[in-house]
C-alpha positions in Angstrom: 24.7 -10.3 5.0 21.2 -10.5 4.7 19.3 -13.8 3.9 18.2 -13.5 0.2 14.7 -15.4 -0.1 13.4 -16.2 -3.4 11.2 -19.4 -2.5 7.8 -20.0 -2.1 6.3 -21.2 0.7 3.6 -23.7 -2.1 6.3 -24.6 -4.7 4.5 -28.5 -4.0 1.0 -27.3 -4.7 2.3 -24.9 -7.6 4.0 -27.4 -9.0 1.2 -30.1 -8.9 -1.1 -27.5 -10.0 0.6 -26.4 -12.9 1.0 -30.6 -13.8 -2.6 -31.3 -13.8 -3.1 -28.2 -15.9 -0.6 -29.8 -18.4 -2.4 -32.9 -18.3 -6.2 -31.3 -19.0 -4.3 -29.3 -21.8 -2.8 -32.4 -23.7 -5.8 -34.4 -23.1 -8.4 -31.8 -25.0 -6.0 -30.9 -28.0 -5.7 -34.7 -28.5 -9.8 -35.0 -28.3 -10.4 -31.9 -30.4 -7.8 -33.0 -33.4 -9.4 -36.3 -33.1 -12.9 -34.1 -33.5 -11.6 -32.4 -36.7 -10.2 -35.5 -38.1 -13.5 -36.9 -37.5 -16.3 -34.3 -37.8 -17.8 -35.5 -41.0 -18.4 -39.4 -38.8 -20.1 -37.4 -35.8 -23.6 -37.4 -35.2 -25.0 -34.0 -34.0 -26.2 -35.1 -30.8 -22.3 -36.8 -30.1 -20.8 -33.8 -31.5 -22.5 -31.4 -28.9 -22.4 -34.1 -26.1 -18.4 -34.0 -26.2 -18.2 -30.2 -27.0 -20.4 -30.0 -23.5 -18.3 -32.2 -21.8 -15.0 -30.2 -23.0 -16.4 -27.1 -21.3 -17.3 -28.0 -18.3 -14.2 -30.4 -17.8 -12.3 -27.2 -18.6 -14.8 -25.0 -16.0 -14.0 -27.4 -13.1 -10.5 -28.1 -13.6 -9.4 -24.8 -14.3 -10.9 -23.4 -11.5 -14.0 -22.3 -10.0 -14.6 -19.1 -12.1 -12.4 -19.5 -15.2 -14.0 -16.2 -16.5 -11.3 -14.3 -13.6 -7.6 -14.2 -15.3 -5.2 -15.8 -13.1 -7.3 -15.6 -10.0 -6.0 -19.6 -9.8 -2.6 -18.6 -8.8 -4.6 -16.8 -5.7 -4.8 -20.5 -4.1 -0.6 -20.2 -3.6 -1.4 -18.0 -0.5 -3.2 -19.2 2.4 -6.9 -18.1 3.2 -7.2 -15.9 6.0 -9.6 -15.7 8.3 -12.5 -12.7 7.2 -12.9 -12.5 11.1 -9.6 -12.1 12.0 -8.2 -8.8 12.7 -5.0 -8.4 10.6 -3.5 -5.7 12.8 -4.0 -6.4 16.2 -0.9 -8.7 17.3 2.4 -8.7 18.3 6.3 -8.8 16.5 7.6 -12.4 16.8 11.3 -12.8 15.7 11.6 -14.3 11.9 15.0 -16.2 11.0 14.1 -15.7 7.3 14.4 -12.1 7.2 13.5 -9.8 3.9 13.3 -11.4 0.2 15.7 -8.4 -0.9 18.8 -6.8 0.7 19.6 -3.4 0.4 22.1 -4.3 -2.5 19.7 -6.7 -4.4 17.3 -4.0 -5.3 18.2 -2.2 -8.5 15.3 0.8 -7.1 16.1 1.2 -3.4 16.9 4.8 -3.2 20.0 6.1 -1.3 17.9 8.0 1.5 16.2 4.9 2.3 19.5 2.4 2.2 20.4 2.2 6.2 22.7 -0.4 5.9 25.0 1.7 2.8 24.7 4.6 5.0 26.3 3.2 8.2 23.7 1.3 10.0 25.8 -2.0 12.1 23.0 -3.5 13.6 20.8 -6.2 11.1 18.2 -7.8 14.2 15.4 -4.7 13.2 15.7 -6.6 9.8 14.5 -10.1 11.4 11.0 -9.9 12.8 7.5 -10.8 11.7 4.4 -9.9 12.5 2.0 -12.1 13.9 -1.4 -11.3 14.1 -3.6 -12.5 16.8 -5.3 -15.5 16.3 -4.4 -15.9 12.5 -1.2 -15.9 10.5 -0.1 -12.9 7.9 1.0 -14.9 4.6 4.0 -14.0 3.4 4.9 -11.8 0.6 4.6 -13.1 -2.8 5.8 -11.1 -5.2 4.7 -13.6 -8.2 1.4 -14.2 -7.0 0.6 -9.8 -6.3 1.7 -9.3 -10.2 -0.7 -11.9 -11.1 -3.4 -10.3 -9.0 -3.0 -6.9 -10.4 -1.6 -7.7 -14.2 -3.2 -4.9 -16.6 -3.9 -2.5 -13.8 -2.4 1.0 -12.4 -1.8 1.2 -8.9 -1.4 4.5 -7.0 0.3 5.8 -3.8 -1.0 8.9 -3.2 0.2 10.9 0.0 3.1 12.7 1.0 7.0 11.1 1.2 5.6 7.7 4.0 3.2 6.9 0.7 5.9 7.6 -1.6 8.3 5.1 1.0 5.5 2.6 0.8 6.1 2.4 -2.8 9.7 2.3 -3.0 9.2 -1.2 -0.8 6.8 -2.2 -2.9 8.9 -1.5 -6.0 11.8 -3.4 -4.0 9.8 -6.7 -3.3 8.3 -6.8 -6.8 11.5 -6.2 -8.7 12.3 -9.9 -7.3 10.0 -11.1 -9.6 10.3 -8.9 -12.5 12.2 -5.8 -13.8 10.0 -2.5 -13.4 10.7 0.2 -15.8 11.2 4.0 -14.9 9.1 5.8 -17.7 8.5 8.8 -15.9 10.1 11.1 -13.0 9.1 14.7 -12.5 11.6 18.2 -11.8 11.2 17.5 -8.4 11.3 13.6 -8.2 8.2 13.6 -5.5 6.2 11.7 -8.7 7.4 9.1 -10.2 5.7 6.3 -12.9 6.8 2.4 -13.3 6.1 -0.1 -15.6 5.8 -4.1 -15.4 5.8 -4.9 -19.1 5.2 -8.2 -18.8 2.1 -8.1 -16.8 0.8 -5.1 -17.8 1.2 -3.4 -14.4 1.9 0.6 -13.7 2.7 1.4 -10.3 3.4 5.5 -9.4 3.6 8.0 -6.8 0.9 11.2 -6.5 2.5 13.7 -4.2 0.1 15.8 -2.3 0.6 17.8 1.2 -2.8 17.4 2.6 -5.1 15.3 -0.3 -7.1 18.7 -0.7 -6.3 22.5 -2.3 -3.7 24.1 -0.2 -1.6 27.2 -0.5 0.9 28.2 1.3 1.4 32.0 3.1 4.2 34.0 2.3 5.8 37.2 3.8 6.7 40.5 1.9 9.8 38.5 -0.1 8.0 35.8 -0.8 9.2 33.6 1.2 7.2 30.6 2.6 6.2 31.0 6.1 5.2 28.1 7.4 1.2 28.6 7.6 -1.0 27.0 5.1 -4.8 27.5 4.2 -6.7 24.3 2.8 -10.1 24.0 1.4 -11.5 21.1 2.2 -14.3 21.4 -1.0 -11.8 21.1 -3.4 -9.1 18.1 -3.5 -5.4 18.7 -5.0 -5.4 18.2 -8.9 -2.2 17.1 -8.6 -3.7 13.5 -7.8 -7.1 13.7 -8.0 -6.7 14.4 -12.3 -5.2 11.4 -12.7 -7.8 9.1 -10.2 -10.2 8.0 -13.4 -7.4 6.2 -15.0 -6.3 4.4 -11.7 -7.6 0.8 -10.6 -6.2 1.0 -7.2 -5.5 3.8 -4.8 -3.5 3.9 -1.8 -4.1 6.9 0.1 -2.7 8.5 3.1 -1.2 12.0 3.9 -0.4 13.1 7.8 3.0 14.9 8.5 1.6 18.0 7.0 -1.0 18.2 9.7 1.0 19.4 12.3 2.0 22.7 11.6 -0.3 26.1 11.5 -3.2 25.6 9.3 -6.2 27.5 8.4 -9.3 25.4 7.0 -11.6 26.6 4.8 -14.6 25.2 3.2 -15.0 27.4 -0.1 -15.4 31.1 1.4 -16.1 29.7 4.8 -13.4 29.5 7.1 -14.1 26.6 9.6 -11.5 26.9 12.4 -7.9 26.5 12.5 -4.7 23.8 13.7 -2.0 25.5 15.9 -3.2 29.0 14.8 -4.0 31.0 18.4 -6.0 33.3 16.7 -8.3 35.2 18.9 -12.3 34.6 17.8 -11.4 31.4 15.6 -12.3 27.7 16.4 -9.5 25.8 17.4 -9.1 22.9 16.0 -6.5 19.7 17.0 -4.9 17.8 14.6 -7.5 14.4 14.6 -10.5 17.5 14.2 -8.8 18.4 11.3 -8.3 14.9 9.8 -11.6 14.3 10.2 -12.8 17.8 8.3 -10.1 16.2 5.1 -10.8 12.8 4.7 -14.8 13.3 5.0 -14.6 15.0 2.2 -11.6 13.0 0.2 -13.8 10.1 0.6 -16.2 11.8 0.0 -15.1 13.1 -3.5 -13.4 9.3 -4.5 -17.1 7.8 -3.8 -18.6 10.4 -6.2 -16.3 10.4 -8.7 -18.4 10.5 -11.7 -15.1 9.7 -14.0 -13.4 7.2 -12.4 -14.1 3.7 -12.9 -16.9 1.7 -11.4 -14.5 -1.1 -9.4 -11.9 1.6 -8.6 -10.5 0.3 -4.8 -9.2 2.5 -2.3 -7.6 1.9 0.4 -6.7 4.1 3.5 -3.6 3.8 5.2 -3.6 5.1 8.5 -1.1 7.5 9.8 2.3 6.0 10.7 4.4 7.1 13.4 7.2 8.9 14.3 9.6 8.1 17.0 11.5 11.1 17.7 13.3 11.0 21.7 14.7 13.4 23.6 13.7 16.4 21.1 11.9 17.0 17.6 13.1 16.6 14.2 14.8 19.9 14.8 16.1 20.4 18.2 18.2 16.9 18.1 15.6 14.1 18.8 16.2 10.6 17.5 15.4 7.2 17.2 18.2 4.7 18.7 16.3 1.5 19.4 17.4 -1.5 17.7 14.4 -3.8 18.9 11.1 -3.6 18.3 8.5 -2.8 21.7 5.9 -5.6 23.3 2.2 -4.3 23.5 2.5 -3.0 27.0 5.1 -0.5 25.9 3.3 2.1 23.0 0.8 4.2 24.2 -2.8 3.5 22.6 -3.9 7.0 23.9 -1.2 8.8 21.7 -2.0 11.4 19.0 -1.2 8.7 16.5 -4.0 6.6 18.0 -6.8 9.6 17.9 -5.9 10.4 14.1 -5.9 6.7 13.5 -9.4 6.5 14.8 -10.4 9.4 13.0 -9.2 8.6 9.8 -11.5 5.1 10.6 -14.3 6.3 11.5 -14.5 8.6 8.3 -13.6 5.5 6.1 -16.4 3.8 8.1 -19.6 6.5 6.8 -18.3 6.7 3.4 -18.3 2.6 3.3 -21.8 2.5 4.8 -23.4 4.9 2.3 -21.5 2.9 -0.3 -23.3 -0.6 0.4 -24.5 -0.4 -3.2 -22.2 0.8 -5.1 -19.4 -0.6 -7.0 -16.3 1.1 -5.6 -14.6 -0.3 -3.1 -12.8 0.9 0.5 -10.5 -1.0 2.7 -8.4 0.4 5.4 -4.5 -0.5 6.1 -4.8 0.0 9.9 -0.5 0.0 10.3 -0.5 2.9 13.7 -0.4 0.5 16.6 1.7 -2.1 14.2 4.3 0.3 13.5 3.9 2.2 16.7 5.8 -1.3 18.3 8.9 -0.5 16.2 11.1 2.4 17.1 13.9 0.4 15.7 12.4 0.6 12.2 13.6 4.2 11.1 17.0 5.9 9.7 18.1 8.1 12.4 21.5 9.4 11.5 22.3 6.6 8.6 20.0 8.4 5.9 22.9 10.4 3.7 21.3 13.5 3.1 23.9 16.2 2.9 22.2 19.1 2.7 20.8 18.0 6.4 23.2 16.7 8.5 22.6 16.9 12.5 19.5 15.9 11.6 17.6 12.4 12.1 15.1 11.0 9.9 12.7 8.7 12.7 9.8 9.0 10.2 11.2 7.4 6.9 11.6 3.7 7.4 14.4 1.4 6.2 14.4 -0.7 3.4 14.5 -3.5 3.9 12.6 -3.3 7.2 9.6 -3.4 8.8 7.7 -1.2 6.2 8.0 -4.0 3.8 4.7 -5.6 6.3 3.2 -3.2 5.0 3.2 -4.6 1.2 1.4 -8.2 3.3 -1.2 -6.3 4.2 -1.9 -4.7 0.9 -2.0 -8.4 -0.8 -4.6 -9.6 1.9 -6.6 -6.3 1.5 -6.7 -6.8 -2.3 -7.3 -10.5 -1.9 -10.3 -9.7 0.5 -11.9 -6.6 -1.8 -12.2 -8.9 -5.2 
């Protein structure tokens, strides 16, 4: 059905790398046994001389820094351009298609499998994105473990990060195994484990990033309004941040509903409230109020490690037509749109640039600090592809009439998303 990919694009270089390696191995355990054997013949001075020689033969052929663990296998992907702007560019159609299928992937969870649930058309499944002026390497899912062996990786956000993941999970399991050591009541936090490299890779769920609680009536039933406070971020993730390597945050959907913000006993304004004598805030106002001060918490983190790197996802979109999630809206398109047909004024776009220019002051205070921030800009990317989502072919039961245009397909184009995470990582080490 699908094409099932498991090549690399540098098998020649790999493979000549991995030779001269061999060579440089066999040539200094024959030099150092011929050492021992003859240790007692050696004068000091020819005894240091070839011990000097062994190093640095070892410093250059290894690589440039042989201090960095596997940092050679970074040379498998091609360099890209520093100047080059990853995600402005255009969807080009791609013969190869994914490197899994919805029935190779052990981890793909049932919401998520369009084709299972119905789905006839495959083209959304067979384009590429092409960035202006540069190429996006290809997934590696070989090369990413080696990158981030011993490390814990985090998604934290609401059910996009947690869809993020799952691709991730999906592209990696090619390579390796993962195990499922953890899943809470709820399933919205989940924990797996790469044994043999060391790797943890887990969801955080979290509404808004910060505190949030929200109002009920006289039976205590939810009712739809929320208050955050903005001074205090959601334990739920941010407990666990000192014993993470890498974050991945985002969080949106929440944001458009009633919500009352707060900073400590303050009450700053309010999103979709009406209240008479009250600031009124719009959504992209009230990103702006959140991530300030997420970033702002991350970068001050007193307990998290030194070289923790985050990186900010920008919001992705939804493509609801013809009505909301609710009132019958859906997402029909089976190809993706050119340039000239999204709409770079959208609320999409202003939350996008808010959640930038945010990242932007925290990065600038943080010129000499340790901690690192790098921004997934995927809003315009994924704004190009309507034809990305589940609509009707998602399987919930408990919903039906209902389409799901915010969730994206695996595989599909979310799985981009996992490229630009290895050239993020690749640029931040």
């Amino acid at each position: 059905m699908y094409k099932h990919m498991r090549g690399y694009d540098s098998w020649d270089d790999r493979h000549a790398t991995m030779k001269s390696s061999s060579i440089f191995r066999e040539s200094s355990e024959k030099t150092e046994r011929w050492m021992v054997m003859n240790k007692g013949r050696l004068s000091p001075f020819l005894l240091s001389s070839l011990c000097i020689t062994l190093f640095f033969t070892g410093f250059f052929v290894y690589h440039q820094n042989p201090f960095i663990s596997d940092q050679n296998f970074l040379t498998l992907q091609p360099l890209i351009d520093p100047e080059c702007d990853l995600f402005k560019g255009h969807w080009v159609p791609d013969k190869r298609g994914s490197l899994y299928t919805n029935s190779s992937c052990s981890t793909l969870p049932d919401s998520k499998n369009c084709i299972k649930h119905g789905r006839l058309d495959r083209d959304f499944l067979f384009w590429r994105w092409k960035p202006d002026g540069c190429d996006l390497p290809r997934f590696n899912p070989k090369v990413f473990l080696r990158m981030v062996r011993g490390k814990k990786m985090s998604f934290i956000g609401d059910s996009v990060a947690r869809n993020h993941m799952e691709s991730l999970l999906c592209l990696l399991s090619m390579e390796e195994t993962p195990k499922d050591i953890y899943k809470d009541g709820e399933d919205r936090n989940r924990i797996w484990y790469f044994p043999n490299h060391d790797f943890t890779l887990s969801t955080s769920w979290t509404k808004f990033l910060v505190e949030e609680r929200e109002r009920v009536d006289v039976n205590k039933t939810g009712t739809g309004l929320f208050d955050i406070d903005i001074s205090k971020m959601d334990e739920g993730w941010f407990k666990g941040l000192p014993n993470t390597d890498i974050a991945i945050v985002s969080a949106a959907h929440w944001f458009f509903r009633p919500i009352f913000i707060h900073r400590g006993d303050e009450t700053l304004g309010c999103i979709y409230c009406n209240v008479p004598n009250m600031t009124q805030f719009s959504p992209d106002q009230g990103f702006k109020l959140v991530y300030s001060s997420v970033f702002k918490h991350i970068n001050e983190c007193d307990n998290c490690k030194k070289d923790l790197v985050t990186v900010m996802r920008t919001m992705s979109p939804a493509h609801f037509e013809n009505g909301t999630w609710d009132t019958g809206g859906s997402c029909r398109r089976t190809t993706p749109f050119g340039v000239n047909q999204i709409d770079l004024q959208s609320n999409e776009m202003k939350i996008r640039t808010s959640q930038i220019e945010q990242l932007e002051v925290i990065t600038k205070q943080n010129q000499k600090g340790k901690k690192k921030f790098g921004v997934m800009d995927v809003t315009r990317v994924m704004l190009m592809r309507p034809d990305g989502h589940p609509n009707s072919h998602w399987g919930n039961k408990w919903m039906k009439g209902y389409n799901d245009c915010v969730h994206w397909c695996l595989p599909g184009p979310i799985d981009t998303w996992n490229e630009f995470l290895m050239a993020i990582l690749r640029q931040l080490r």
